[in-house]
C-alpha positions in Angstrom: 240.2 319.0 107.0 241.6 316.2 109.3 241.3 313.3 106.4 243.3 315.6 104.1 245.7 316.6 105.6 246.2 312.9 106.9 246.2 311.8 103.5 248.7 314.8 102.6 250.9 313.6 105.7 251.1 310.0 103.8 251.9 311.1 100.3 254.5 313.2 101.7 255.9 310.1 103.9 255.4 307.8 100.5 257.2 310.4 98.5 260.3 311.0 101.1 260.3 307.6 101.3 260.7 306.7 97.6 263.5 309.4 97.5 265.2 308.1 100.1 265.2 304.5 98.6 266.1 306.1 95.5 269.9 307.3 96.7 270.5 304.3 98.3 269.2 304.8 101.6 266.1 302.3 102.0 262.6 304.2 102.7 262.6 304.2 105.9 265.2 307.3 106.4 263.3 309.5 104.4 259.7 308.4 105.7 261.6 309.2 109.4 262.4 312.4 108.0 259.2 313.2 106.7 256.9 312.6 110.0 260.1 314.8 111.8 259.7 317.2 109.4 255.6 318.1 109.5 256.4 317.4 113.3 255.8 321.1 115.1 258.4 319.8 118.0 261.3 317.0 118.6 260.0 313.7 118.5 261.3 310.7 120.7 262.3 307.4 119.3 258.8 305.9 120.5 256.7 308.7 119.3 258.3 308.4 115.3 258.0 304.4 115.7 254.1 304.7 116.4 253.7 307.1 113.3 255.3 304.7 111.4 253.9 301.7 112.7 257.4 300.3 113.3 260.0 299.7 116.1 262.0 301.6 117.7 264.9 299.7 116.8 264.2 300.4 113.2 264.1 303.7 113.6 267.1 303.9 115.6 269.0 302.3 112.6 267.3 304.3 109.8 267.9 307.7 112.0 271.3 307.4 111.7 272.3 308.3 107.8 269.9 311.4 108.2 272.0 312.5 111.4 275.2 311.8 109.2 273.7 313.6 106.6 272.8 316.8 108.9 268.8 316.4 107.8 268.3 315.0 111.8 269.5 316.6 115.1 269.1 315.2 118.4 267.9 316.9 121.1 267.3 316.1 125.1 265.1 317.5 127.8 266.0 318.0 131.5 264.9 315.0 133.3 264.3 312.7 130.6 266.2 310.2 129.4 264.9 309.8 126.2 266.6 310.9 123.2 264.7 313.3 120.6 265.0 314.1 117.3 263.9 317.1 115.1 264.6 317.5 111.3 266.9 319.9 109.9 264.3 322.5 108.2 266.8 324.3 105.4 267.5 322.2 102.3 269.9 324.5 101.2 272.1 323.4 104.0 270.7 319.6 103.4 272.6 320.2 100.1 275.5 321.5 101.3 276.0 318.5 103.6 275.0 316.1 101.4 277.6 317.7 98.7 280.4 317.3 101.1 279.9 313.8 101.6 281.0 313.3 98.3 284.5 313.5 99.6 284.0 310.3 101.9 286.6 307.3 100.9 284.4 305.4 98.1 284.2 308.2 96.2 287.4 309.5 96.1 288.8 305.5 96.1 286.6 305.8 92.1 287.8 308.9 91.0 291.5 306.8 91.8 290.5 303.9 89.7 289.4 305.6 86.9 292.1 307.4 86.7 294.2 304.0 87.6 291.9 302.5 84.3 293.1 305.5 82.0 297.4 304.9 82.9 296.5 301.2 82.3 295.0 302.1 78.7 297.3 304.2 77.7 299.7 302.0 78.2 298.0 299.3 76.2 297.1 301.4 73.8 300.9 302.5 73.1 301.8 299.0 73.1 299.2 298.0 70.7 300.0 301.4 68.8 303.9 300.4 68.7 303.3 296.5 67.3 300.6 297.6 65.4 299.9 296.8 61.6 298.3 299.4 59.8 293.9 298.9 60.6 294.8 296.9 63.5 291.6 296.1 65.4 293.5 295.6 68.6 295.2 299.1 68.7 291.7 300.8 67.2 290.0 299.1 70.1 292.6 300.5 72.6 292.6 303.9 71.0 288.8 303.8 71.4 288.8 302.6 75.5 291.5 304.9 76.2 289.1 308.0 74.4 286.1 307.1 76.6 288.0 306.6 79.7 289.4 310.1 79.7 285.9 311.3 78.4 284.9 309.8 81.7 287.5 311.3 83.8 287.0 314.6 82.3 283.2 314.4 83.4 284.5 313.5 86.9 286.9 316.5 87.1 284.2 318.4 86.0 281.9 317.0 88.2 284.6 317.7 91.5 285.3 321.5 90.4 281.3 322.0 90.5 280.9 320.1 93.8 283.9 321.7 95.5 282.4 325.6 94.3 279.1 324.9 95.4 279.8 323.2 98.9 282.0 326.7 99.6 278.6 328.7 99.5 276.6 329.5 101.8 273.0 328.0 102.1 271.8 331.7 100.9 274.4 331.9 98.5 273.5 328.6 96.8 270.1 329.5 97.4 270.7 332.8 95.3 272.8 330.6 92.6 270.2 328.4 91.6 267.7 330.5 91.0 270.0 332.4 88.8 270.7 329.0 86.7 267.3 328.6 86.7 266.2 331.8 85.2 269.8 330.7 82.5 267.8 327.4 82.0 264.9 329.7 81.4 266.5 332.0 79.1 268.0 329.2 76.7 265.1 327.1 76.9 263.1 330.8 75.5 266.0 331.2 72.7 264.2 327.7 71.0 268.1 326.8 72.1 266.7 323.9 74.5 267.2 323.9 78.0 265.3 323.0 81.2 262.0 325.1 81.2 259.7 325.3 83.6 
């Protein structure tokens, strides 16, 4: 049993690794999280390095999104100096935090320049609208930049009003909520009027 559940240790540090790297992170953060995570206590900086077969610098570096990111917690014990970390067990609440984030600077600084892109087009497009010979390609072109820009804007609103209702739950609540999507998803999916099935 040993050898399996080594090898299942690895596929899960592979797999947390490749999500991590996948939003942006590098591997490293979510291979940190997974050997905290299958870890029954709080690891110290040394102890996650020589699972990973890596310094302790490195994981000092990649431990610090997943503690801005509420997935890592430190922790210290009376009359040691070391630092120890321990992962953050409920995803729900992962979510949450992670959801919140949304509203750090770049992100907000897009939504602004988007909607910055969409004054600037319609502005062009009224200009080329006003000196505009009937079929004009220039105006048609405008028309058609300034349709997809607000089609883009509308999906970021969109996007916001979701993000800002489900980061007011709690991690029951949004715990409750997606399963009641799912079984929606389910539902349509069963109607033959598409849907995510599972």
């Amino acid at each position: 049993m040993a050898g399996a559940a080594h090898r299942a240790r690895e596929l899960l540090i592979e797999a947390l690794g490749r999500q991590s790297a996948f939003w942006g992170l590098g591997k490293a953060p979510g291979e940190i999280y997974a050997v905290l995570y299958l870890a029954g206590r709080p690891l110290s900086l040394t102890e996650v390095a020589e699972a990973l077969g890596v310094t302790k610098g490195a994981v000092s570096l990649a431990v610090r999104p997943l503690e801005q990111l509420g997935m890592v917690r430190r922790s210290w014990r009376r009359a040691d100096r070391r630092v120890y970390f321990e992962a953050e067990t409920d995803f729900w609440r992962i979510g949450l935090a992670v959801l919140s984030r949304r509203q750090r600077p770049e992100f907000e600084a897009s939504f602004r320049l988007v909607e910055e892109a969409e004054a600037a087009l319609a502005a062009a497009a009224g200009d080329a609208a006003a000196d505009a010979e009937p079929g004009d390609p220039e105006a048609a072109e405008a028309a058609h930049a300034l349709r997809r820009v607000r089609a883009l804007r509308d999906f970021y609103r969109a996007l916001d009003d979701v993000v800002d209702a489900l980061v007011r739950l709690q991690p029951r609540e949004l715990e409750r909520f997606a399963a009641a999507l799912a079984d929606l998803a389910r539902a349509a999916a069963g109607d033959g009027k598409g849907g995510v099935g599972r």
